[in-house]
Each structure stands twice: as C-alpha cells, then as structure tokens.
N, C-alpha and C positions, 0 to 999 in steps of 0.2 A: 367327649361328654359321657360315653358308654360309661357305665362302674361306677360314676361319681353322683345321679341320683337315684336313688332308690325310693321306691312307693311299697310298703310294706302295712297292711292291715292290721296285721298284728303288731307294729312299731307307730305310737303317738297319733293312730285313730286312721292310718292310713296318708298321713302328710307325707310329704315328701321328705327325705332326712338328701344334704346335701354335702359333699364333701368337699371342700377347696373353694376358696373368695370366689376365685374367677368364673371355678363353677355354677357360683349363687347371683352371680351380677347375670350372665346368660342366661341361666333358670330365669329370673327376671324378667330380662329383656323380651323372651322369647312368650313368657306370661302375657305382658302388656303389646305387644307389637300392633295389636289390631285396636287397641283403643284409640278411641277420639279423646280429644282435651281440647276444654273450652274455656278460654279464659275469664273468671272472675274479675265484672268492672265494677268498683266502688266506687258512690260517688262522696 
C-alpha cells in the first residue's frame, strides 16, 4: 500500500488521491472497518 495513497494539502483540499482499484477497495475497507451497521426494518 506504501506509494499508492497520498494525502497531499495542496492536491483536492488534502483528500486522499488513490492509485490502483485494489488500492481503493482497501483504502475502503480499512476506512469503515470499525463501523456498526444496523439494519433498516420497513414495515
């Protein structure tokens, strides 16, 4: 993952700029790991 995200202040306000799919599916992954999800019951 080294080289492939970059957080840059002066590039798009400081977002992360991401290089390669598999890259961004991790980046992802690694973002949400700690959420809860609760499922939505409609009745």
């Amino acid at each position: 993952m080294e080289g492939r995200i970059e957080i840059n202040p002066k590039i798009l306000a400081g977002k992360p700029i991401i290089r390669g799919i598999k890259a961004a599916i991790i980046y992802a992954e690694r973002l949400v790991e700690n959420e809860e999800v609760y499922p939505i019951i409609v009745k």
